[in-house]
C-alpha positions in Angstrom: 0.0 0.0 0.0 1.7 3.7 -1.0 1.8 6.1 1.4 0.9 8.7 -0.8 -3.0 8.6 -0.8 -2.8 9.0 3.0 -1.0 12.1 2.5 -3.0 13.4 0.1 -6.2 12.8 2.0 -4.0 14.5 5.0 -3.7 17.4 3.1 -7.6 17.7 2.1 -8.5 17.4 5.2 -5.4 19.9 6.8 -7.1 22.1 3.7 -10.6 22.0 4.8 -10.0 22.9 8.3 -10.0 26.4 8.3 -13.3 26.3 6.5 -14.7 24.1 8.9 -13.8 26.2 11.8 -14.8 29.2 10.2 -18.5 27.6 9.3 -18.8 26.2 13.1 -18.0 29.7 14.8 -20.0 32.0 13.2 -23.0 33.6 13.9 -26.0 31.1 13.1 -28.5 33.2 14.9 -30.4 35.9 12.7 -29.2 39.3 12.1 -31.8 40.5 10.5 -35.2 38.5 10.7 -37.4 39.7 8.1 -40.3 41.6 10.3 -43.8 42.1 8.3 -44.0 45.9 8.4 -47.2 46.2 6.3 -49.7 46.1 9.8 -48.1 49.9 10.2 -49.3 51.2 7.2 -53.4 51.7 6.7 -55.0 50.2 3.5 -54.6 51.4 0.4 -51.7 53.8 1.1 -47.6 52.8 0.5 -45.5 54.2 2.9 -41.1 54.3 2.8 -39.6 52.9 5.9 -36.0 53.0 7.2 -34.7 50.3 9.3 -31.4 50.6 11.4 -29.4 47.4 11.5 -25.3 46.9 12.2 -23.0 47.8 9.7 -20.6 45.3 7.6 -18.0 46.8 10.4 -16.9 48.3 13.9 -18.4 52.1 13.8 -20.7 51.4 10.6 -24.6 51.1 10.3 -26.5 50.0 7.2 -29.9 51.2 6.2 -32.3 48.9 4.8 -35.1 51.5 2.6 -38.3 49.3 2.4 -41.2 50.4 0.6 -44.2 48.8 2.2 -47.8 49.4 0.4 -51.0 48.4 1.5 -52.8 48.5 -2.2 -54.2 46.0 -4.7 -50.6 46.4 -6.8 -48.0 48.6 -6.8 -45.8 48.5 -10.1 -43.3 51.3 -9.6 -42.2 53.6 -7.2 -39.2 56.5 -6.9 -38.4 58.2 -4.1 -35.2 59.9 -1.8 -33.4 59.1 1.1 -31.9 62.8 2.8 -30.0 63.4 5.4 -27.8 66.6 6.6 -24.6 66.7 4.1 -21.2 65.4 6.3 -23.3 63.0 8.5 -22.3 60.2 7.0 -19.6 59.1 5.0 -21.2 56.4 2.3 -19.2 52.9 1.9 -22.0 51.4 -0.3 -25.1 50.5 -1.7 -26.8 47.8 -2.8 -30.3 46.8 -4.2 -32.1 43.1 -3.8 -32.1 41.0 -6.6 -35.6 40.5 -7.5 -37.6 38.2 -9.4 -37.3 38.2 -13.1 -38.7 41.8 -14.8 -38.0 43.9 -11.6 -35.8 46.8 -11.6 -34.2 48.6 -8.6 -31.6 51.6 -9.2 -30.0 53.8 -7.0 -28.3 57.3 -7.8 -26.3 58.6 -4.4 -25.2 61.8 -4.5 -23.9 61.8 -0.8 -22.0 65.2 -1.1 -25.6 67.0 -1.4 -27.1 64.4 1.0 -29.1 62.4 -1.3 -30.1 59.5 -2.1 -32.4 59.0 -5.2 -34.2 55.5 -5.7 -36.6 53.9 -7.9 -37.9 50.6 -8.8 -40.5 49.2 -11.4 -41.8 45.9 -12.5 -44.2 44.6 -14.5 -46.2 42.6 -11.8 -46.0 43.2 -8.4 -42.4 43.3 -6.3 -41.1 40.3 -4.7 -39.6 42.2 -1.7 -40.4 45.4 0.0 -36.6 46.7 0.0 -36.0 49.3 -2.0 -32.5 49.4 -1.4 -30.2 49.3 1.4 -26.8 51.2 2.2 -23.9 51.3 4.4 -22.2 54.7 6.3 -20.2 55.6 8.8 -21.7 58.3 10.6 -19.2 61.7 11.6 -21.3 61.8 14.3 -24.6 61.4 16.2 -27.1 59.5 14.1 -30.1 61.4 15.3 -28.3 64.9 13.9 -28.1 63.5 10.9 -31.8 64.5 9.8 -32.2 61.1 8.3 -35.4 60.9 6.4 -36.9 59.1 3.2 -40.2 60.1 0.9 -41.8 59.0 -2.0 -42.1 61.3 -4.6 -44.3 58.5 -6.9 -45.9 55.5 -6.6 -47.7 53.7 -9.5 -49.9 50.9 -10.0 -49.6 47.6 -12.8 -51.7 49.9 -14.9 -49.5 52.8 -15.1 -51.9 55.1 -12.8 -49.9 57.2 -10.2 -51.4 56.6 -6.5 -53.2 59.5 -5.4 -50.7 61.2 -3.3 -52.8 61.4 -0.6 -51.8 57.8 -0.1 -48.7 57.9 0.0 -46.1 58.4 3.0 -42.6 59.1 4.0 -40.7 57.6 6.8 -41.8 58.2 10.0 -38.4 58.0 11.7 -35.6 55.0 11.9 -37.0 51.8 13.0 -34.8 48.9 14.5 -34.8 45.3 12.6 -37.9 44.9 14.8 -40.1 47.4 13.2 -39.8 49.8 16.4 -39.0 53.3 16.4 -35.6 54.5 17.7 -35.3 57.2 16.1 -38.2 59.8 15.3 
């Protein structure tokens, strides 16, 4: 019998262990449970929601931007996330991958303190987040003026909601859905 398949089987294994270790100590408990926000926003109306949850790193947060309607379908939206200019310094953003024919964009313009989103599909979305990005606040959160409306949001027909129906945030909520911020 040659030694060598041992070894080589030695080395897999020597080779796998980091991985291993790496899969058994991390975090297996949620970090962000998915919380049904809809029960906060009447019938018939769409509403933009901010959620607060811990950032990729030490000293960052990331903002999850959820658009959460109440209405028989909502087919587009577009909207802005605005806070005071020099609060934050942005590290990234990111939109969900949606189902097939769903579109999600974001344009950040963090030097004026914007944040311009939109979305569209041909259906109805998938998911309620709209987008979600990462900062590093310069300082406290709650001087940041953090805020997000919707300037649009239209149904599978094309038909804008009555704007009447349609909200901006109401402050920063935690991954719970309460407000910590308002």
């Amino acid at each position: 019998m040659s030694t060598v398949a041992p070894r080589r089987l030695l080395r897999r294994t020597i080779g796998t262990l980091p991985l291993l270790a790496v899969l058994a100590c991390r975090d297996t408990s949620p970090t962000e449970a998915t919380v049904d926000l809809s029960p906060l926003v009447p019938q018939g109306e769409a509403q933009v929601m901010l959620q607060q949850i811990p950032g990729p790193t030490e000293g960052t947060l990331t903002y999850v931007v959820r658009v959460v309607a109440r209405l028989d379908s909502m087919a587009s939206y577009q909207g802005d996330v605005t806070f005071a200019p020099g609060a934050f310094e942005l590290l990234s953003t990111r939109t969900p991958t949606g189902a097939d024919g769903e579109m999600f964009l974001v344009n950040a313009e963090p030097a004026q303190g914007r944040l311009r989103f939109s979305a569209f599909t041909f259906d109805r979305f998938s998911t309620d987040e709209a987008f979600r990005f990462s900062v590093r606040p310069t300082g406290p959160v709650d001087a940041a003026h953090l805020a997000a409306s919707l300037a649009v949001v239209g149904d599978v027909s094309g038909t804008a909601v009555a704007p009447g129906r349609v909200r901006s945030s109401d402050g920063i909520r935690d991954i719970k859905g309460r407000l910590i911020i308002h």
